[in-house]
C-alpha positions in Angstrom: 117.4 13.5 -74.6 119.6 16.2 -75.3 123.0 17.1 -73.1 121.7 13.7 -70.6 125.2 13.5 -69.5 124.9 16.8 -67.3 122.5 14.6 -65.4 125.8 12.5 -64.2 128.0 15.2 -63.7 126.5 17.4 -61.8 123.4 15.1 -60.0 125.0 15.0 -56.8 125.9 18.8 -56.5 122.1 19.7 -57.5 120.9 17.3 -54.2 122.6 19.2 -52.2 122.5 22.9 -53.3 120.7 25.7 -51.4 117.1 26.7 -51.6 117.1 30.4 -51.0 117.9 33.0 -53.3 121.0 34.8 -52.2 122.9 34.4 -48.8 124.7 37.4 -47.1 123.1 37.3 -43.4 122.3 35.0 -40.9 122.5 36.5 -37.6 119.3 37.2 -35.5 118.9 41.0 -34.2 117.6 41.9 -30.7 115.1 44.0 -32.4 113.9 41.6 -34.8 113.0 39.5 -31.8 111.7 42.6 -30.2 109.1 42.8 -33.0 107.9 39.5 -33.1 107.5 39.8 -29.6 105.2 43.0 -29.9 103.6 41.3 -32.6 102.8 38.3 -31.2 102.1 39.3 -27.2 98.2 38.3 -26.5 97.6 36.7 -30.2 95.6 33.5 -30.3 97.4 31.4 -33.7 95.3 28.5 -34.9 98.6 26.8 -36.1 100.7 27.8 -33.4 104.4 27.9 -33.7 106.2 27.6 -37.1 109.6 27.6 -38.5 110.1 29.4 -41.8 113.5 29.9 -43.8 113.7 33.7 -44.3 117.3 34.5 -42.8 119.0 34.9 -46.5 119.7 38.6 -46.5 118.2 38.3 -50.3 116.1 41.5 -51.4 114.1 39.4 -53.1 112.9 37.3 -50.0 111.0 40.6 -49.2 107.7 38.8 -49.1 109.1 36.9 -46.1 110.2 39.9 -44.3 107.0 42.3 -44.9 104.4 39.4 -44.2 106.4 39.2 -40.8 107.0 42.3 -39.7 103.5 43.8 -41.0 102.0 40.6 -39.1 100.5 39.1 -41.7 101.7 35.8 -41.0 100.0 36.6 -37.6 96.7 37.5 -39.1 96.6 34.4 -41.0 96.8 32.1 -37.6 101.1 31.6 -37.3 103.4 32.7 -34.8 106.1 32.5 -37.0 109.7 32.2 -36.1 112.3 33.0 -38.9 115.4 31.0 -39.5 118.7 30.1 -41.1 118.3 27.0 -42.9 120.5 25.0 -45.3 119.3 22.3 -47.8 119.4 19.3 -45.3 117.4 21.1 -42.7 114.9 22.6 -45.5 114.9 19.3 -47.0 113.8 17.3 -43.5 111.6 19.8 -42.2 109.7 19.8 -45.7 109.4 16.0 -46.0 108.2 16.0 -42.3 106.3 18.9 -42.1 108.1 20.7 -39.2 108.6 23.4 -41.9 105.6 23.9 -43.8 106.8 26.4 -46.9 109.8 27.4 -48.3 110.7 29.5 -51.3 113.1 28.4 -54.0 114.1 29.0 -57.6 113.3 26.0 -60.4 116.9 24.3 -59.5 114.6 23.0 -56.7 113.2 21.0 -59.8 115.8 18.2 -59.8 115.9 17.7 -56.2 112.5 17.2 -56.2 112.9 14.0 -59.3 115.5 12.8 -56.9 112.7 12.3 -53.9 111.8 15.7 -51.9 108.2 15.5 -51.2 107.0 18.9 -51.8 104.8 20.3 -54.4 104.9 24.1 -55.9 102.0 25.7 -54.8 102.4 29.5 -56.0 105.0 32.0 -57.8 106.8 34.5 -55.7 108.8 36.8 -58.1 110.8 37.1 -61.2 114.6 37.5 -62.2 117.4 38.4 -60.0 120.5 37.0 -61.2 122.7 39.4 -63.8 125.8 38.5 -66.0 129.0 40.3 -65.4 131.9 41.0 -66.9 135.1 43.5 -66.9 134.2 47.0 -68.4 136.4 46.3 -71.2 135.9 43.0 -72.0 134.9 42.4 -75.5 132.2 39.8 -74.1 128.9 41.1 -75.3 126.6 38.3 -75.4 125.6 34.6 -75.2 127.4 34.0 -78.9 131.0 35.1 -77.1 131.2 32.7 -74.7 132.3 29.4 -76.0 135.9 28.5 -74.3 135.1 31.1 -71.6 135.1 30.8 -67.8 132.2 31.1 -66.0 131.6 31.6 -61.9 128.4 30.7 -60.5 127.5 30.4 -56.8 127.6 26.4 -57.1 127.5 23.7 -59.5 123.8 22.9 -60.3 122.3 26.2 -58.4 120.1 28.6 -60.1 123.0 30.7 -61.6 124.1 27.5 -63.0 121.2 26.5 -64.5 120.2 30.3 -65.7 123.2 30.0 -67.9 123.1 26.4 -69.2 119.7 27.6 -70.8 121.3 30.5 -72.0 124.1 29.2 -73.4 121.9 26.2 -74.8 119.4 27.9 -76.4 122.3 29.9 -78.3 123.8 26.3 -79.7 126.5 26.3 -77.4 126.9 23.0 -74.6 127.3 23.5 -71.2 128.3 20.0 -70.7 132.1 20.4 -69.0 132.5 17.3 -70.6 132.3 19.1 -74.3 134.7 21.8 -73.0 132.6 24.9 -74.6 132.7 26.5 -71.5 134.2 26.0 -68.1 132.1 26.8 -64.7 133.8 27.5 -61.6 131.9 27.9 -58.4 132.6 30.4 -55.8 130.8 30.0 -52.1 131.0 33.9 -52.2 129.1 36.6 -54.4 132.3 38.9 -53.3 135.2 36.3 -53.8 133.4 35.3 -57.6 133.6 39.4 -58.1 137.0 39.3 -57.2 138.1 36.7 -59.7 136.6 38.1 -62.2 138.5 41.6 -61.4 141.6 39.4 -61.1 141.1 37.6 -64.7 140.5 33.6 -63.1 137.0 33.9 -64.4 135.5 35.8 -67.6 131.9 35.8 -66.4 130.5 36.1 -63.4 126.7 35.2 -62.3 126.3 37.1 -59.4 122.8 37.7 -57.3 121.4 41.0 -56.3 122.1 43.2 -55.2 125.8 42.6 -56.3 125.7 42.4 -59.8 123.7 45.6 -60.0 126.1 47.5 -57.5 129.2 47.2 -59.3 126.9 47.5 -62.5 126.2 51.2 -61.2 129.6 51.7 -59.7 131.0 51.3 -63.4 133.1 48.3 -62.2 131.2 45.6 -64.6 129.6 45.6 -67.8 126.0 43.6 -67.4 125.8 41.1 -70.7 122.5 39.1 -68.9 119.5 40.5 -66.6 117.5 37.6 -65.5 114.6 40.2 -65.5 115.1 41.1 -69.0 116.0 38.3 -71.2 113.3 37.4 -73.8 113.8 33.8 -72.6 112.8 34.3 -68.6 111.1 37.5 -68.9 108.0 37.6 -66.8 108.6 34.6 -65.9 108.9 33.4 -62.1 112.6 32.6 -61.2 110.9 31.8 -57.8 108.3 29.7 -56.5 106.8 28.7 -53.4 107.4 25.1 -52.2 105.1 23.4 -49.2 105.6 20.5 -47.5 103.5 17.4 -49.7 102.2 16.0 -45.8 101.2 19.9 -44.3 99.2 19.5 -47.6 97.8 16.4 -47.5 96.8 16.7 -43.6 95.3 20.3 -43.2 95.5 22.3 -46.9 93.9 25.3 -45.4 97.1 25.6 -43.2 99.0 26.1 -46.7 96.1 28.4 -47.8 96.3 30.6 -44.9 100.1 30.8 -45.4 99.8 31.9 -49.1 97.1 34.5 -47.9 100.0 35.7 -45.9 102.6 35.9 -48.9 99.9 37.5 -51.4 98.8 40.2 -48.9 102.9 41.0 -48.4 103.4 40.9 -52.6 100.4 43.5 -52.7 101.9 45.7 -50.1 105.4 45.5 -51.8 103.4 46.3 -54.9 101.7 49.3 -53.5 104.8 50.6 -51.4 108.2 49.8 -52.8 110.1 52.6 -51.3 108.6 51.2 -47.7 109.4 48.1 -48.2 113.1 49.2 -48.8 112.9 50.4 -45.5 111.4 47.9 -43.4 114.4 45.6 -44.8 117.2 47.7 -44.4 116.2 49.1 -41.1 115.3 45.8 -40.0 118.5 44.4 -41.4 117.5 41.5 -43.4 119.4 42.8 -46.4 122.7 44.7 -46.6 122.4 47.8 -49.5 123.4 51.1 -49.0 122.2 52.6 -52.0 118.2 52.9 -51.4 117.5 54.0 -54.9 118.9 51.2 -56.7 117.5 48.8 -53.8 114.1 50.1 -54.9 114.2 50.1 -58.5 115.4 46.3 -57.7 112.5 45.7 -56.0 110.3 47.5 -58.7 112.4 44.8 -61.2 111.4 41.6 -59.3 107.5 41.9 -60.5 105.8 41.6 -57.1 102.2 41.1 -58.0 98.9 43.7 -57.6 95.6 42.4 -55.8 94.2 43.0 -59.9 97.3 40.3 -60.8 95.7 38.0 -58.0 92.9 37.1 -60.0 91.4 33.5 -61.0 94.4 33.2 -64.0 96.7 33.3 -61.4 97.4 29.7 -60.8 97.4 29.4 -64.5 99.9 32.0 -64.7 101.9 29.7 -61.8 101.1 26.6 -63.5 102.0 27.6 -67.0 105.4 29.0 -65.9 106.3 26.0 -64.0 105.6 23.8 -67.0 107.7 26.3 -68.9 110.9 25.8 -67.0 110.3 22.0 -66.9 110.3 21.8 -70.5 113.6 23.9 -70.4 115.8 22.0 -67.9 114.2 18.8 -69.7 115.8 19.8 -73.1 119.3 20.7 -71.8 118.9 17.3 -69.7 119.0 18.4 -66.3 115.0 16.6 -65.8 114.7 12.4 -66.9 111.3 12.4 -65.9 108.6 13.2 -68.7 108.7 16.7 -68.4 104.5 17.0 -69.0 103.8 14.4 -66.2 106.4 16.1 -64.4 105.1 19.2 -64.2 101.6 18.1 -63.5 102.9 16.1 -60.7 105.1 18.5 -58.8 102.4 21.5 -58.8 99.3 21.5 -56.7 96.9 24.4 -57.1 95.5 25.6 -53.2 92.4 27.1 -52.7 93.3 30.2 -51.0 90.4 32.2 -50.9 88.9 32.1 -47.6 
């Protein structure tokens, strides 16, 4: 297997890297608990009380935020309490089923080879990661960057990964151990800006809304959109994960929830510039510019009703197989990557 010696060096980062998208955020508001408390006053839920991850101040955790506050999660039978949640605490409440569903990008693949008991049971949205570099850097592409430095959010997370493939598929390793490239971690979207600006880093993979900020304030030149590279083009960059025993014990419970997310990835679909709204005014993201935080939200290919048809678990399954055969290749999967990705997706009836 190609590259298998990325397994070794960077096996033990992977197990422990975060789930969510982006993290800015993880304070509770008073009015955010004023909400829920609106929402949920005199409502009989048939699954009671439930924690779900959706404290990471990512624009692309919308679905989280509009199912809540629109009370689609209530509809569907949950009073649902949102939280802050690292790996370990995503990673227990999965395997015991005290949290139920979490979303995550396809770096969640190796921790589940290394023995999280979840399944994927649904695509969330596409790309949201961009490639930066200094405005007169003379970095244009992929083919520039052998013996460059690049900064990523942690070694093994999905920025991580996003650029292995990249820089894989153009012929160049990202094994440290080849010395093609260098990646450097930095536990801060703004600090990883900040070396770039300073020189200690030529590239930076930065998470949305930063990359594009600086994009439009003229302060970085964008050489990779997630969103837009032939490779991951409409492609999901993240899934939904539920818990393997909520699945085994009562499946319509992870239907209902799913119900929840599609009828919040419709609304989104339908209403982009509300949606904006809801999650600045609620603060679950930080963005002061509302055009570019809608055309972001346009970007991230939240699906129609139409889209939500019977080829969409296809469409879920397919992509899934597609990024297993990928992080197989550059070594970053041992297992057989068919059985693989048959075994770690489980299609859910969610029709009622």
């Amino acid at each position: 297997m190609k590259n298998t010696r990325i397994i070794s060096a960077i096996a033990a980062m992977v197990f422990a890297a975060a789930l969510g998208s982006c993290s800015v955020s993880e304070a509770d508001s008073a009015s955010e608990k004023d909400t829920a408390s609106a929402k949920t006053e005199n409502t009989d839920f048939k699954y009671g009380k439930i924690d779900i991850p959706g404290k990471d101040g990512a624009l692309c955790g919308a679905p989280i935020y509009v199912a809540y506050e629109n009370g689609y999660f209530a509809e569907e039978g949950f009073d649902v309490n949102l939280i802050s949640a690292d790996f370990e605490t995503r990673k227990i409440g999965l395997n015991n089923g005290t949290i139920p569903i979490v979303n995550g990008d396809f770096q969640f693949f190796p921790s589940i080879e290394n023995g999280i008991d979840v399944k994927v049971v649904d695509g969330l949205h596409e790309g949201c990661i961009k490639f930066a570099v200094r405005p007169d850097s003379d970095i244009n592409g992929v083919e520039d960057l052998k013996g460059k430095k690049i900064g990523v959010d942690e070694i093994g997370g999905t920025p991580h990964q996003v650029a292995s493939l990249w820089l894989e598929n153009a012929g160049i390793s990202a094994d440290p151990s080849d010395g093609e490239v260098t990646f450097l971690p930095y536990s801060d979207g703004n600090l990883e800006f900040e070396a770039l600006a300073n020189g200690e880093i030529d590239v930076a993979a930065l998470w949305d809304p930063l990359g594009s900020i600086h994009e439009k304030a003229g302060d970085v030149k964008i050489i990779f959109d997630l969103g837009k590279d032939p490779y991951f083009e409409s492609h999901f960059c993240c899934f939904l994960y539920a818990s393997t025993k909520v699945l085994n014990e009562d499946p319509e419970e992870v239907a209902a929830l799913l119900r929840a997310y599609r009828k919040a990835q419709e609304w989104i679909y339908e209403n982009p510039e509300q949606a904006v709204d809801l999650i600045v005014d609620k603060n679950y993201a930080s963005i002061e510019d509302r055009e570019l935080a809608v055309d972001l939200i346009k970007g991230y290919g939240f699906p129609s009703a139409a889209e939500h048809d019977e080829n969409w678990d296809s469409h879920v399954e397919e992509d899934v197989k597609y990024f297993v055969d990928g992080l197989s290749q550059i070594g970053y999967l041992e297992s057989d990557p068919d059985q693989f990705a048959k075994d770690i997706y489980q299609k859910v009836e969610v029709s009622k």
